[in-house]
C-alpha positions as CSV (number, residue, x, y, z in Angstrom):
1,X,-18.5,30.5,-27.7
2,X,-15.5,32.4,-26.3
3,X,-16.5,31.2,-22.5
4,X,-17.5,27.8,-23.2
5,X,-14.0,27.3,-24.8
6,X,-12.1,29.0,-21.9
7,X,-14.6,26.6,-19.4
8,X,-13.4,23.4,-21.2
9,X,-9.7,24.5,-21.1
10,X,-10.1,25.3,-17.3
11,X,-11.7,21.7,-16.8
12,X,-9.0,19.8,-18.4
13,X,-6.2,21.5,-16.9
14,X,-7.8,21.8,-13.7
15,X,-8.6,17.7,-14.0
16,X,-4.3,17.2,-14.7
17,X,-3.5,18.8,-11.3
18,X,-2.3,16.1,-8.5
19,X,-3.0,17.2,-4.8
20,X,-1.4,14.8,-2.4
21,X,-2.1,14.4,1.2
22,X,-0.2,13.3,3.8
23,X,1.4,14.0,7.5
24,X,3.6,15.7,9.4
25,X,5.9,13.0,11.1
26,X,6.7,14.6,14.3
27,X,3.4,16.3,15.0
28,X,1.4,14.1,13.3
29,X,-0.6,17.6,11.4
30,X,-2.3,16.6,8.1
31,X,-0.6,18.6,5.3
32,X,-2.0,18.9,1.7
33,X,0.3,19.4,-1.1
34,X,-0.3,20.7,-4.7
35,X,2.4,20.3,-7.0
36,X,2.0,23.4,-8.8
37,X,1.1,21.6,-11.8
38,X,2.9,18.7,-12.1
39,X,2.1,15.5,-11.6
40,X,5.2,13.9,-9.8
41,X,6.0,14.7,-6.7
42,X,10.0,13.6,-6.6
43,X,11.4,17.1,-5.5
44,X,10.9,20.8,-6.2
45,X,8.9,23.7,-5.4
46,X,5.4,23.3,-3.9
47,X,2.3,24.8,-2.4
48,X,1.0,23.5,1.1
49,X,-1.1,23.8,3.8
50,X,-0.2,23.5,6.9
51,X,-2.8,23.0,9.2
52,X,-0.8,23.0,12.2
53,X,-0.7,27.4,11.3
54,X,-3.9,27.2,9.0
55,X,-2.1,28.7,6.4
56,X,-0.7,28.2,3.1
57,X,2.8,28.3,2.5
58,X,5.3,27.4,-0.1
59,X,8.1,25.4,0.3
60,X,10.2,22.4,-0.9
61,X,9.7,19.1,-1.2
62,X,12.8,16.4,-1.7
63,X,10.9,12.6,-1.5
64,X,12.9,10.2,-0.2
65,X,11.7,5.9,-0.4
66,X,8.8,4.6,0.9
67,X,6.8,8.2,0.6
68,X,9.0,10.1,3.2
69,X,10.6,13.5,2.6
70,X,11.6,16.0,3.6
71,X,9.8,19.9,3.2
72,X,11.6,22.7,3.8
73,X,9.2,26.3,4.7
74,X,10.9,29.0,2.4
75,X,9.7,31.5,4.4
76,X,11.1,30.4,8.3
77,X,13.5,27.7,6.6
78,X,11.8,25.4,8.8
79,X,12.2,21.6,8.1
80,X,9.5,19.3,8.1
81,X,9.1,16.2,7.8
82,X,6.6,14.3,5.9
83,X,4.7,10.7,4.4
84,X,2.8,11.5,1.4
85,X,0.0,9.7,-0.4
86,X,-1.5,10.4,-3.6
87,X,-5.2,11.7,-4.0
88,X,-7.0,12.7,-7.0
């Protein structure tokens, strides 16, 4: 009963998480975003994959209008910059 429980709760919060996609503006690299479980995407501290490297990084992300931003590599302090769409 213990693991159907713990199942459920994995679904539903696993359900709640937002993953958006979108592109890198100057190189034109698909990058996929997850918003370490929140749903808006406004500004703050996400996980993304980059694959222009392959890999995932964390960085941050500071949306400006029209779905452009700006994400900044905490690693290399590299900025990026980005369109976003939604995708569920």
């Amino acid at each position: 009963m213990k693991y159907i429980l713990a199942i459920i709760v994995g679904l539903v919060l696993c359900s709640q998480a937002v993953a958006w996609q979108g592109y890198n503006l100057d190189t034109g690299t698909v990058i996929l975003v997850d918003t370490v479980g929140r749903s808006d995407i406004i500004t703050g501290n996400v996980a993304y994959f980059d694959y222009d490297t392959g890999l995932e990084k964390m960085g941050y992300l500071n949306m400006y209008e029209q779905n452009i931003g700006l994400l900044v590599d905490l690693d290399s302090g590299e900025l990026i910059r980005v369109k976003m769409e939604a995708r569920k």
